[in-house]
C-alpha positions as a Markdown table, in Angstrom:
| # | Residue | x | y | z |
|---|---|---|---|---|
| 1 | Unk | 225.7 | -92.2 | 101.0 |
| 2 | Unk | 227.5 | -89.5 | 98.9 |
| 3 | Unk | 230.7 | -90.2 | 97.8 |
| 4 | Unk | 233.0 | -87.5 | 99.4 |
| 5 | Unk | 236.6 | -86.8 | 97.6 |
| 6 | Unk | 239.5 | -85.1 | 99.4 |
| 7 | Unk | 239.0 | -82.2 | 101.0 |
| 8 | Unk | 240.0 | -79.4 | 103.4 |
| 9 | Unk | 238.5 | -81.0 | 106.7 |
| 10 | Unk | 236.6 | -77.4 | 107.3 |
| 11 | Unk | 235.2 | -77.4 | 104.0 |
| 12 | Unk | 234.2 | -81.6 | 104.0 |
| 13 | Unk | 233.0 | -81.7 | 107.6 |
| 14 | Unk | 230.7 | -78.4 | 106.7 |
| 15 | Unk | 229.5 | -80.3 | 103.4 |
| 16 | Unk | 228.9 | -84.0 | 105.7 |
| 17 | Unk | 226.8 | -81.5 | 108.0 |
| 18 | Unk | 224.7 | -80.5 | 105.3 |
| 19 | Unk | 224.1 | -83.3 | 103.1 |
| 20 | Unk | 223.7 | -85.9 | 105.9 |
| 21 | Unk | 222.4 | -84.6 | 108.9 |
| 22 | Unk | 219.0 | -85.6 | 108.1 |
| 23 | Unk | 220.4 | -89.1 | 107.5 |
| 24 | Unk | 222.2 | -89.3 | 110.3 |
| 25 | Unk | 219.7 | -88.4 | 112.7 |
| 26 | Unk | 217.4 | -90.9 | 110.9 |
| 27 | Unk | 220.0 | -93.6 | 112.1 |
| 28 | Unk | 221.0 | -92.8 | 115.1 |
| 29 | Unk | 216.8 | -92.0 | 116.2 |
| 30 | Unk | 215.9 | -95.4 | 114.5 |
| 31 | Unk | 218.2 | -97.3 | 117.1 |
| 32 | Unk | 217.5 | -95.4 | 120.0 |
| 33 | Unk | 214.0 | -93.5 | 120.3 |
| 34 | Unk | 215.7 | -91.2 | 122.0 |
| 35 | Unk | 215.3 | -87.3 | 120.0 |
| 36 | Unk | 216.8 | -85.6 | 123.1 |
| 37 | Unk | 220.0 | -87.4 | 123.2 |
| 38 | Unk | 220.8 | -88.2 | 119.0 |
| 39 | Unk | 220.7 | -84.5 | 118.0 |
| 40 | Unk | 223.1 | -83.6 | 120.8 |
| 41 | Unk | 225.7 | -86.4 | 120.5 |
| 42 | Unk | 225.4 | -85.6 | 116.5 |
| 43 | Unk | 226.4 | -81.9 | 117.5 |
| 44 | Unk | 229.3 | -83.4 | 120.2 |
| 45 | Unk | 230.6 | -85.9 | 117.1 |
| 46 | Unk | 230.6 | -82.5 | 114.9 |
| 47 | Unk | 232.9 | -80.7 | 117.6 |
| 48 | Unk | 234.8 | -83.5 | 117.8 |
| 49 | Unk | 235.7 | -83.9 | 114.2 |
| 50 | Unk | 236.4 | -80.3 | 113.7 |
| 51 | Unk | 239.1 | -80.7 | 116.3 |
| 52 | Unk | 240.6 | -83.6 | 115.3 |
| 53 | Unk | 240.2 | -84.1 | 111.9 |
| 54 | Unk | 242.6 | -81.3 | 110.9 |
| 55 | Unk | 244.8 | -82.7 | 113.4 |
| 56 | Unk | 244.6 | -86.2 | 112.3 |
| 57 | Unk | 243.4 | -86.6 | 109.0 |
| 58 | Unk | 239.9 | -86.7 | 107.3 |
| 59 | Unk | 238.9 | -90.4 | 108.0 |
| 60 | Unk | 238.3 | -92.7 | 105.0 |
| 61 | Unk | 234.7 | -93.0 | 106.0 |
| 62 | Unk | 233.5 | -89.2 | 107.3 |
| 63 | Unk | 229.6 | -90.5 | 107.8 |
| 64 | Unk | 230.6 | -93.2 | 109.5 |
| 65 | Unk | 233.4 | -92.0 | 111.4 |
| 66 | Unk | 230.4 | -89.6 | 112.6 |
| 67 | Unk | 227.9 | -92.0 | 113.2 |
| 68 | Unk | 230.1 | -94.0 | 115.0 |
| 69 | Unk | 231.0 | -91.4 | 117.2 |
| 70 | Unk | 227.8 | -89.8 | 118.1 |
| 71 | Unk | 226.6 | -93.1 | 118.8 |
| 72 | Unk | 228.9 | -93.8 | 121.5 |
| 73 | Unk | 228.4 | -90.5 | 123.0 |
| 74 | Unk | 224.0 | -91.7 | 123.2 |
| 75 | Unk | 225.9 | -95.0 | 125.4 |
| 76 | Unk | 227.7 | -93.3 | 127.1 |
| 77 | Unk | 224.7 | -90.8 | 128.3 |
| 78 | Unk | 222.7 | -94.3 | 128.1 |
| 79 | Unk | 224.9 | -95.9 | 130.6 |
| 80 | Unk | 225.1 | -92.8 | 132.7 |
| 81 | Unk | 221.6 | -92.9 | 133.5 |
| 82 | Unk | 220.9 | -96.5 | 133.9 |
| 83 | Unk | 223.4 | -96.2 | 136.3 |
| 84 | Unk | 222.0 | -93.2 | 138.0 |
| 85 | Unk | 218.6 | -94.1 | 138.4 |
| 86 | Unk | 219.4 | -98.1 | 138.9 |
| 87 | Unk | 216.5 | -98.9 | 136.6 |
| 88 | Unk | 218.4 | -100.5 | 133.3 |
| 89 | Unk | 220.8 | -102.6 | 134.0 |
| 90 | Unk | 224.2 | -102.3 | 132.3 |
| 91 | Unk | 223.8 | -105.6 | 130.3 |
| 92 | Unk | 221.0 | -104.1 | 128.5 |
| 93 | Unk | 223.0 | -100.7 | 127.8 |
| 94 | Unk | 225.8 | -103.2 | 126.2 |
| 95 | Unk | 223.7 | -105.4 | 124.5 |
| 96 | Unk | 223.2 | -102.1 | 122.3 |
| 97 | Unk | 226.3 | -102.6 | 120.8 |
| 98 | Unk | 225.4 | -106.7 | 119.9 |
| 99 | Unk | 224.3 | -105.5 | 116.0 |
| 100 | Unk | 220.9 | -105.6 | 117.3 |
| 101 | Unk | 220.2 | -102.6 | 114.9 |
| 102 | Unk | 222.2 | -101.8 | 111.5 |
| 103 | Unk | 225.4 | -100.0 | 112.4 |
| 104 | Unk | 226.7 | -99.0 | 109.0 |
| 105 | Unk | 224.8 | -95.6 | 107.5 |
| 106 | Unk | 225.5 | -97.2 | 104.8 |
| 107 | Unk | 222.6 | -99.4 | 105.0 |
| 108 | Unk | 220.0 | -96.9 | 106.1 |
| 109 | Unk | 216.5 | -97.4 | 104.9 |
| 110 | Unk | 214.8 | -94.6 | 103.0 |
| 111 | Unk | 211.8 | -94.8 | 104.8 |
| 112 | Unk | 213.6 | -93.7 | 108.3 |
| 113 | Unk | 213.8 | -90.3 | 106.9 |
| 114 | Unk | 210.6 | -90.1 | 105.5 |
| 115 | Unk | 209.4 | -91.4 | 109.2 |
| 116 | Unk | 211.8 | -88.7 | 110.6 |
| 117 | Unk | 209.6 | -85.9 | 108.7 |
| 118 | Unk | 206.2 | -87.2 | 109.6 |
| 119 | Unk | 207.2 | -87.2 | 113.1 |
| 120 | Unk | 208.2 | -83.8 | 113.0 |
| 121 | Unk | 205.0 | -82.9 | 111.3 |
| 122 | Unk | 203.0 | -84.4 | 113.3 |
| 123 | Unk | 199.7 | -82.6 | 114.3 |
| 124 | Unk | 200.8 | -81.7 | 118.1 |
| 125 | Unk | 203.2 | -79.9 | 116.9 |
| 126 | Unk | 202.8 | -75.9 | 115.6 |
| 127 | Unk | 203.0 | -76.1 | 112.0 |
| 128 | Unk | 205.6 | -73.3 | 111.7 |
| 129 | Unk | 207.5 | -75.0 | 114.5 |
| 130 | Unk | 207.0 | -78.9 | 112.7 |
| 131 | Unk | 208.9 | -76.9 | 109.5 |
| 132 | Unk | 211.2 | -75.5 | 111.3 |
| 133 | Unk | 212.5 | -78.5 | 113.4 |
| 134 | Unk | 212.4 | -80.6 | 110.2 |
| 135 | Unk | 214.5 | -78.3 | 108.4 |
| 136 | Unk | 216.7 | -78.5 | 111.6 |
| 137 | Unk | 216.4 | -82.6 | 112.2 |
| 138 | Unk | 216.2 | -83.7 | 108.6 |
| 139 | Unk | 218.2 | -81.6 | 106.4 |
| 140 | Unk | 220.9 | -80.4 | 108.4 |
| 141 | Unk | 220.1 | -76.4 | 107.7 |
| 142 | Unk | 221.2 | -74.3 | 110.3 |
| 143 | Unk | 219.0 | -72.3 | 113.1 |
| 144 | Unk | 220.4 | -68.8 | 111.6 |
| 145 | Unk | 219.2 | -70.0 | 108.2 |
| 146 | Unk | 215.6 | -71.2 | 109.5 |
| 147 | Unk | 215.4 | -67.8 | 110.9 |
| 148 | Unk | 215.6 | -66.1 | 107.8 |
| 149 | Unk | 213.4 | -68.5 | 105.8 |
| 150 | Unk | 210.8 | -67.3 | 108.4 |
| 151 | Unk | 212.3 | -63.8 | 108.5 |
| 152 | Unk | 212.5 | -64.1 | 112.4 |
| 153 | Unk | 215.3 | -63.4 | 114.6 |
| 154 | Unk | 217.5 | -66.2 | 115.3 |
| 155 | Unk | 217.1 | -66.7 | 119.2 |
| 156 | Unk | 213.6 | -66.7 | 118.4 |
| 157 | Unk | 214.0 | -69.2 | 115.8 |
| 158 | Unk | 216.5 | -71.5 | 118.2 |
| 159 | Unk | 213.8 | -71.1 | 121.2 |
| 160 | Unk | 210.9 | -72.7 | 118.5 |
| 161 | Unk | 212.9 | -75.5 | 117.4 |
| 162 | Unk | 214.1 | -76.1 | 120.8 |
| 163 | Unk | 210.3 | -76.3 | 122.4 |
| 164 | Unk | 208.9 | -78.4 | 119.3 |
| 165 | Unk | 211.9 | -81.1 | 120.5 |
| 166 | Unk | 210.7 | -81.2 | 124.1 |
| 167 | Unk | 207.3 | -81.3 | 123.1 |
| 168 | Unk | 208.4 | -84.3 | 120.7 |
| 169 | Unk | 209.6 | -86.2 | 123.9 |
| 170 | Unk | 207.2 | -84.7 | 126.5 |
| 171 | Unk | 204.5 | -86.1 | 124.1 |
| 172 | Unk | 205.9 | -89.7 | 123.1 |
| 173 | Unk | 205.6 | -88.5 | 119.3 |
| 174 | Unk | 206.2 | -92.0 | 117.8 |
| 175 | Unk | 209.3 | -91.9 | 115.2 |
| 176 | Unk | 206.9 | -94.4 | 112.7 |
| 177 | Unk | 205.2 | -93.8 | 109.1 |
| 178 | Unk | 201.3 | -92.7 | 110.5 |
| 179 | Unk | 198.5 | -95.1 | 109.2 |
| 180 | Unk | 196.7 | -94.3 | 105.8 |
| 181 | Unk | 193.8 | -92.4 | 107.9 |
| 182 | Unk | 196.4 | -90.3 | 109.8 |
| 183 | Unk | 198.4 | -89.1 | 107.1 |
| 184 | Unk | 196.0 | -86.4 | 105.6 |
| 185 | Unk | 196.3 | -84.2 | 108.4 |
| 186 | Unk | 200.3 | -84.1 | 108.2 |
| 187 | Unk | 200.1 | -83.4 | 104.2 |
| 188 | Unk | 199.9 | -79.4 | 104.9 |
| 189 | Unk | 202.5 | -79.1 | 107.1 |
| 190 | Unk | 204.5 | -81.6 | 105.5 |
| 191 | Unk | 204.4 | -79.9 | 102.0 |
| 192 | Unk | 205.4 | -76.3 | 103.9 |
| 193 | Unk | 208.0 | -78.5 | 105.2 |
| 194 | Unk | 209.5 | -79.7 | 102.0 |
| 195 | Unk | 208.9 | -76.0 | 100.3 |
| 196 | Unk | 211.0 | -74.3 | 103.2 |
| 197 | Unk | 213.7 | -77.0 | 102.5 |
| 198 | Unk | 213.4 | -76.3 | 98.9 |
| 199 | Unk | 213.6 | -72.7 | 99.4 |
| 200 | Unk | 216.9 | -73.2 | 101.7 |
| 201 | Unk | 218.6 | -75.2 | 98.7 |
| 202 | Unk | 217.8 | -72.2 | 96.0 |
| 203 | Unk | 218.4 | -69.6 | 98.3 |
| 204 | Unk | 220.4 | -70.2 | 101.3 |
| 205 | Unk | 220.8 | -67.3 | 103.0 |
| 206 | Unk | 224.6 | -68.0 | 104.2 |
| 207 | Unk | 227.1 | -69.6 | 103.8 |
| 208 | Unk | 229.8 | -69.8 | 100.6 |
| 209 | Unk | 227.5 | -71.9 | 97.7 |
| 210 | Unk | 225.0 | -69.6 | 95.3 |
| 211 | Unk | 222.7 | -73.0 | 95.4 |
| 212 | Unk | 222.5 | -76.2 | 97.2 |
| 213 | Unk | 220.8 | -78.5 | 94.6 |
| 214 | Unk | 221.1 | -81.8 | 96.6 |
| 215 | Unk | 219.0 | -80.1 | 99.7 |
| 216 | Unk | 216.5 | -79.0 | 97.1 |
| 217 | Unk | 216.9 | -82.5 | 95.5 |
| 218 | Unk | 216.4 | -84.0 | 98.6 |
| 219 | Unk | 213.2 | -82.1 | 99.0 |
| 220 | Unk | 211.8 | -83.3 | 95.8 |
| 221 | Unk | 212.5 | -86.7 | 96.8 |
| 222 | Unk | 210.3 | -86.4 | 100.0 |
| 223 | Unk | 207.7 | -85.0 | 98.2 |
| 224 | Unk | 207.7 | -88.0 | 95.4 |
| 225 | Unk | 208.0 | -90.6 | 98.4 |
| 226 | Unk | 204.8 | -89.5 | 99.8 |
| 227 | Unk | 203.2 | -89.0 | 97.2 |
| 228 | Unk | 203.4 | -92.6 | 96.3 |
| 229 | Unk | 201.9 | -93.0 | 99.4 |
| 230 | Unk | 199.3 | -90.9 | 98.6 |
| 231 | Unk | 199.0 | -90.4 | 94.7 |
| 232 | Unk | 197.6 | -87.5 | 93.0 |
| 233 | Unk | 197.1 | -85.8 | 96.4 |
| 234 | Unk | 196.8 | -82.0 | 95.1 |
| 235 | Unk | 199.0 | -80.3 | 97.8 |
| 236 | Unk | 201.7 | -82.3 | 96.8 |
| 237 | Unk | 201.0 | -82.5 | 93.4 |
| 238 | Unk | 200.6 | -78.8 | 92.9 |
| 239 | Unk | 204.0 | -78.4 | 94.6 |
| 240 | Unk | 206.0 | -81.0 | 93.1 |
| 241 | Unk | 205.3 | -78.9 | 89.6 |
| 242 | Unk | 206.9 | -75.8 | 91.0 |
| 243 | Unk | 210.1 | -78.0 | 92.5 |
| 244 | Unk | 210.3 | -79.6 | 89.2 |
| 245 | Unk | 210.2 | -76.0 | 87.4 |
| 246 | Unk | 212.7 | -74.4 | 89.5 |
| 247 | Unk | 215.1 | -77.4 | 89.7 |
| 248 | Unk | 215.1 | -78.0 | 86.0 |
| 249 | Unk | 217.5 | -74.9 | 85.7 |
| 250 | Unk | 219.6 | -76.0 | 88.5 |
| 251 | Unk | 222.9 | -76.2 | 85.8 |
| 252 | Unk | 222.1 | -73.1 | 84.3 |
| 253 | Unk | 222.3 | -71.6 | 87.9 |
| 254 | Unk | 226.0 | -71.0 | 88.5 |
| 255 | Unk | 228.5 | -70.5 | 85.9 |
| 256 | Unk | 232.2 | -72.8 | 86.0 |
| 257 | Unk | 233.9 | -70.6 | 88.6 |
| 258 | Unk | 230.7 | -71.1 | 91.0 |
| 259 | Unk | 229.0 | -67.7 | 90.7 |
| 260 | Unk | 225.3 | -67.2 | 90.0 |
| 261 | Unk | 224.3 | -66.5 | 86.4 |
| 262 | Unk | 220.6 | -64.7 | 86.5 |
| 263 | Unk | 217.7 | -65.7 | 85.1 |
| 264 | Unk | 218.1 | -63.3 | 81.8 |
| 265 | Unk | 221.7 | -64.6 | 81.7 |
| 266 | Unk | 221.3 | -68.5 | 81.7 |
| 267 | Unk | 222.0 | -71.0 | 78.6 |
| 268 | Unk | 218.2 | -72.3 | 78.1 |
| 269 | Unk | 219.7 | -75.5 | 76.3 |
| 270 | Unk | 221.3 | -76.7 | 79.7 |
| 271 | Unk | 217.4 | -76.7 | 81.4 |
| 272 | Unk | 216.4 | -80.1 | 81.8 |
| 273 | Unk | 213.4 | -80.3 | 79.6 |
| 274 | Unk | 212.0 | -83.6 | 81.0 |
| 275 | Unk | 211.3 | -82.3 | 84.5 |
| 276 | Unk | 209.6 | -79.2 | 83.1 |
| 277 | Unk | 207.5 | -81.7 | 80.7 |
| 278 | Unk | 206.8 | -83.5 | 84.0 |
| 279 | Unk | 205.7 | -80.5 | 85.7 |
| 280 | Unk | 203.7 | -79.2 | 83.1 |
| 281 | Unk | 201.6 | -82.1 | 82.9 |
| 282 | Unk | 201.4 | -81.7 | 86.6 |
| 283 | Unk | 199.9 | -78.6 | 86.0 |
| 284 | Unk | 197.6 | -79.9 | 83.8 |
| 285 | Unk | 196.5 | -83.3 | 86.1 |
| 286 | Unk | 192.7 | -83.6 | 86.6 |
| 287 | Unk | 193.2 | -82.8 | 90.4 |
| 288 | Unk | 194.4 | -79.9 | 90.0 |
| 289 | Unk | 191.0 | -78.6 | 88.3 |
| 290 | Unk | 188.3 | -79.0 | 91.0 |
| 291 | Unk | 188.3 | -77.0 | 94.6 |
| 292 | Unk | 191.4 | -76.6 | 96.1 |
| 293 | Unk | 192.7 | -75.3 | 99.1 |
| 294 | Unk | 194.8 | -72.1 | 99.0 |
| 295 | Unk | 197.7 | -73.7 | 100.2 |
| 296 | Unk | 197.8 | -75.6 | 97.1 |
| 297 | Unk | 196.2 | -73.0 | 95.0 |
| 298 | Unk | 199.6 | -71.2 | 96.0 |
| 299 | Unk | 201.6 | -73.3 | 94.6 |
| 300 | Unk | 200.2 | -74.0 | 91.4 |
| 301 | Unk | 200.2 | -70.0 | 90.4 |
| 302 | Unk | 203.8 | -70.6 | 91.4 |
| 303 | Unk | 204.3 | -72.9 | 89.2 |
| 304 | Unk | 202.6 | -71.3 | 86.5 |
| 305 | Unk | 205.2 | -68.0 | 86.9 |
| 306 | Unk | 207.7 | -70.9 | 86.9 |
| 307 | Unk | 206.3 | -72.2 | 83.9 |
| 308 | Unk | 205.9 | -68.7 | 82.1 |
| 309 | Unk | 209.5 | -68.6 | 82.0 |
| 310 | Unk | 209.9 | -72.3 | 81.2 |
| 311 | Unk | 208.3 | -72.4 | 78.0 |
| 312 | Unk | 209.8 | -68.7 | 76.9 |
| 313 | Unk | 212.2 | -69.8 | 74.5 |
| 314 | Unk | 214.3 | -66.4 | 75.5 |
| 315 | Unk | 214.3 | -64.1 | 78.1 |
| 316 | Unk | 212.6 | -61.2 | 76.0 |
| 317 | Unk | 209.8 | -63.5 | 74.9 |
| 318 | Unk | 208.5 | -63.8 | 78.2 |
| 319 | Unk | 205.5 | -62.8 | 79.1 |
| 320 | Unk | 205.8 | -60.4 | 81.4 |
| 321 | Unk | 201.6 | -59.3 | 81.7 |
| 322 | Unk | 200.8 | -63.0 | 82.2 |
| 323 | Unk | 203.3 | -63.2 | 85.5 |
| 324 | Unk | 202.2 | -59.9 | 87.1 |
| 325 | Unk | 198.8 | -61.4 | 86.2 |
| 326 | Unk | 199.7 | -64.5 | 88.3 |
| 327 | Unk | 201.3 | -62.4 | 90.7 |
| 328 | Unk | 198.3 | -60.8 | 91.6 |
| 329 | Unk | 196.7 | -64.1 | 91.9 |
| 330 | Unk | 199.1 | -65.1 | 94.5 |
| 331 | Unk | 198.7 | -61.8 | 96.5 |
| 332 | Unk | 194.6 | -62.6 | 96.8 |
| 333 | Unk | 195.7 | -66.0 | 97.9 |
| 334 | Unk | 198.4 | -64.9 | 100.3 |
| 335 | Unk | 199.8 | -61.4 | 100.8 |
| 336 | Unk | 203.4 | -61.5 | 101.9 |
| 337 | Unk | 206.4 | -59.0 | 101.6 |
| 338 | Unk | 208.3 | -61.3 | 99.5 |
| 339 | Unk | 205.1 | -62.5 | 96.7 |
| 340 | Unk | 205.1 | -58.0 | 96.6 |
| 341 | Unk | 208.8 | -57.7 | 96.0 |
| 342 | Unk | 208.7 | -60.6 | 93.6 |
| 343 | Unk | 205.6 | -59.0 | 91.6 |
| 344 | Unk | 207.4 | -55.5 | 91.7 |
| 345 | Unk | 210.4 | -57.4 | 89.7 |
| 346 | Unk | 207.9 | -58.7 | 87.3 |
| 347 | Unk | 206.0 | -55.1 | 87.1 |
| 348 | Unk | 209.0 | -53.1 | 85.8 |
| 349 | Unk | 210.1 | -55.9 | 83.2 |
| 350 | Unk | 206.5 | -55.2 | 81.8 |
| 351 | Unk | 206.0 | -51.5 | 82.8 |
| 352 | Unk | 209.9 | -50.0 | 83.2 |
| 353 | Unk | 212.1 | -49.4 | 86.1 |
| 354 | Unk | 210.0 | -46.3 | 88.1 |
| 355 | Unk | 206.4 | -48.7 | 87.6 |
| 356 | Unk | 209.0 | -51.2 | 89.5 |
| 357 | Unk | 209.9 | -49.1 | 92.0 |
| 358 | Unk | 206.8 | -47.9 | 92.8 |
| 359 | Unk | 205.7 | -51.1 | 94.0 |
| 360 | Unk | 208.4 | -51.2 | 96.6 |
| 361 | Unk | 206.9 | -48.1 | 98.3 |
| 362 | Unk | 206.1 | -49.9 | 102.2 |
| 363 | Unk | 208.0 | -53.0 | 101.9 |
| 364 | Unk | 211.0 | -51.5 | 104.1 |
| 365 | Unk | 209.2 | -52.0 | 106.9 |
| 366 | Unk | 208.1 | -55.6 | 106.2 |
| 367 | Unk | 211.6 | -56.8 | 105.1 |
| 368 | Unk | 213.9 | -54.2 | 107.4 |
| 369 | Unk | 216.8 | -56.9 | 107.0 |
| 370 | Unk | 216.7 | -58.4 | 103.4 |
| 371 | Unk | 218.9 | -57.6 | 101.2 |
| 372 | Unk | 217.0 | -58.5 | 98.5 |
| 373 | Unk | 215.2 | -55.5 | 98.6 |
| 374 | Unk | 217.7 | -53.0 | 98.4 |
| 375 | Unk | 219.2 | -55.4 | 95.4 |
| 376 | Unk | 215.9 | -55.2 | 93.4 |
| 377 | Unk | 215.6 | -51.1 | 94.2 |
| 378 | Unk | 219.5 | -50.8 | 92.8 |
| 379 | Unk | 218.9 | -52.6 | 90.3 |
| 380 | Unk | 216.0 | -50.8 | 89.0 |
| 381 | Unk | 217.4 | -47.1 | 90.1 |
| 382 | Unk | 220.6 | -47.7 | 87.7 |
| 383 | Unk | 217.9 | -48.9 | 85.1 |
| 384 | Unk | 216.1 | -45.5 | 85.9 |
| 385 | Unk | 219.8 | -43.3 | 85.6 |
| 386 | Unk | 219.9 | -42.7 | 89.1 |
| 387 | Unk | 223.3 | -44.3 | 90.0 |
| 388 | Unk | 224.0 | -42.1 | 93.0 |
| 389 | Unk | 220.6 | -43.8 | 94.9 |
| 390 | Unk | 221.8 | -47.2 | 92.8 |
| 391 | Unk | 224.9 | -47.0 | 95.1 |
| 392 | Unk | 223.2 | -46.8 | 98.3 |
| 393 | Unk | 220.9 | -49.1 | 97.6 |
| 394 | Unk | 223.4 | -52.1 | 96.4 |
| 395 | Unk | 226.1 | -50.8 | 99.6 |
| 396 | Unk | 223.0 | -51.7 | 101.8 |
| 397 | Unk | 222.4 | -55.0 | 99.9 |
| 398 | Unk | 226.0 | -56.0 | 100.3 |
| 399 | Unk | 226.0 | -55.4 | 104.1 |
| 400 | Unk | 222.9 | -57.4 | 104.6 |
| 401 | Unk | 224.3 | -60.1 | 102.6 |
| 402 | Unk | 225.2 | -63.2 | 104.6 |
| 403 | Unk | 225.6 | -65.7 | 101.1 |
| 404 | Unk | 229.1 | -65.3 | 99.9 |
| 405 | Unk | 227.7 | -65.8 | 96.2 |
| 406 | Unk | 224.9 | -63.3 | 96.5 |
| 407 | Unk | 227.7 | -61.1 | 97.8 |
| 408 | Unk | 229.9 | -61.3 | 95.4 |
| 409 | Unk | 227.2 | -60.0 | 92.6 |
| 410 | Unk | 225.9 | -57.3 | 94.4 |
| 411 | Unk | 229.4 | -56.1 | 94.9 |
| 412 | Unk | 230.3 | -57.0 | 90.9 |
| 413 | Unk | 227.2 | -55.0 | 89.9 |
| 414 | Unk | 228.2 | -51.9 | 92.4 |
| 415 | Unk | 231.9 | -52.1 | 90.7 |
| 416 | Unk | 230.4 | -51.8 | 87.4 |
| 417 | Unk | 228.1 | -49.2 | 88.2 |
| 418 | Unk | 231.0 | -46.9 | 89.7 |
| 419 | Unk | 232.9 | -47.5 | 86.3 |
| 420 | Unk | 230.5 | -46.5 | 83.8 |
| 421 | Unk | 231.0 | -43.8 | 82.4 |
| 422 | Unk | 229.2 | -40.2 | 83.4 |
């Protein structure tokens, strides 16, 4: 468990939330088979510590002062309805509390959460749903965060995750690692899974942090787990390459004060070379050669942008032709608004600003609330000299903007833009 210093209770309980949710759940589902009451008496602990732990003090133990208390709340509701429907008797409810199962998070086995994932991917389930619910179960990231991962409203997002958890219980989904022959069919969904959780670590899309490395680290982790399970599977393989890529620059991200420091802008020494020699020779791996499928096809050309920019020993060495080349790869493989806005970026390094901008022409209607793409069209109308249409562009970003870190670049950049001179 992670070793949490003093804090301001707000601030800790939000950063126990997100770093063991996933954890917890694990826990609390291994004891008692029972998704429809742990996720609920996690969420009642959670009120309950926001209300007394300013009052009281931030308990020595925050996880297990959590645990603890959502797992009274599940005998409580335990006892409620052996009582109700006079079919458990109490002793049994009690006996719960004997040590029959580990009490202490402290001692939770990895493998809970990796069987927490594969029950959320498994095949009953729709695979957009199984991600999104796993993001939910497993990692702790909020429903308004999900949403914009799959650039959905939220109460459509909340009303997914809600009917993959009956469906869970309606179904008797077993909470257990499947058997060697079952586990194919989860790989797809699981790696989506994993990606999504990835994506949610390098780009959360609120909240006060620019990154969250340890949910992205915690997504590599699942990812190498099964693939022990399953070595040199290609979907995994293909995307453990681009995690590795994108995480190697993870102390490059940020700068001392916690803001974000661009790709152009980062110190290349502080990369960490040994996951990008890793991925690389993921790259290169023998079962990445033959047929694939265009899941994992996706991810390798990912990982080959990544990689374009990984081996650049400067920003203007990269080469800019090769990752629009790539780009357009990943368009064949899978067209979406954000591979476009990412290849316009790419298009007017290589070409100029008004190529760049030219490539935005339709995607306002595809992303009508990110604010990435009014960023990317300010940034590339100052580049072009026309800071009045700059100014709209990066006012729109910032009120789109639900990342406090995000924000506070967009509205740096807009400052600076109003000062220059002419």
């Amino acid at each position: 468990m992670t070793s949490l210093p003093p804090h301001d209770p707000a601030d800790l309980l939000a950063r126990v939330v997100r770093e063991e949710w996933g954890r917890l759940v694990s826990l609390l589902l291994a004891r008692f088979r029972r998704l429809d009451l742990v996720e609920d008496a996690l969420g009642d602990a959670v009120e309950a510590a926001a209300r007394r732990w300013p009052q009281d003090g931030v308990p020595d133990n925050p996880v297990g002062w959590l645990h603890t208390t959502a797992r009274r709340r599940i005998l409580d509701r335990l006892r409620g309805e052996a009582m109700a429907q006079r079919k458990v008797p109490l002793l049994v409810v009690a006996s719960e509390e004997g040590g029959v199962v580990r009490a202490d998070p402290g001692d939770l086995v990895e493998d809970d959460l990796l069987r927490l994932v594969l029950m959320c991917s498994h095949p009953a389930l729709d695979p957009a749903a199984a991600s999104a619910l796993t993001l939910r179960l497993v990692l702790g990231v909020g429903t308004p965060d999900v949403a914009r991962l799959f650039l959905v409203p939220e109460p459509t997002m909340a009303a997914r995750i809600t009917r993959a958890k009956k469906k869970i219980v309606a179904a008797g989904i077993p909470f257990s690692v499947p058997s060697a022959a079952e586990l194919p069919e989860r790989l797809d969904v699981l790696a989506q899974t994993a990606y999504l959780a990835f994506t949610a670590g390098y780009a959360p899309g609120s909240g006060p942090d620019a990154v969250r490395t340890e949910l992205a680290g915690e997504a590599i982790r699942l990812v190498r787990v099964v693939l022990g399970l399953r070595p040199g599977e290609p979907v995994l393989t293909a995307l453990l390459a681009l995690m590795l890529l994108q995480h190697s620059r993870r102390d490059a991200r940020v700068d001392a004060t916690g803001a974000i420091v661009l790709l152009p802008d980062q110190d290349r020494s502080r990369w960490h070379r040994d996951e990008v020699h890793e991925a690389l020779a993921l790259l290169d791996s023998a079962v990445l050669t033959g047929p694939v499928t265009v899941q994992t096809a996706g991810y390798a050309v990912q990982a080959r942008i990544a990689a374009e920019h990984a081996t650049a020993p400067d920003a203007r060495s990269t080469r800019w032709d090769r990752v629009v080349a790539h780009y357009d790869t990943l368009l064949a493989l899978a067209p979406t608004p954000s591979a476009q806005l990412a290849r316009a970026v790419a298009v007017a390094e290589s070409d100029g600003p008004r190529a760049g901008l030219a490539q935005l022409d339709g995607l306002d209607d595809q992303l009508p609330h990110s604010h990435r793409l009014p960023a990317v069209r300010a940034e590339l109308l100052s580049r072009a000299g026309d800071d009045e249409g700059a100014h709209a562009a990066y006012a729109l970003a910032i009120s789109r903007c639900a990342n406090d870190a995000e924000r506070a670049l967009l509205t740096a950049r807009l400052e600076a833009l109003d000062a220059a001179p002419g």
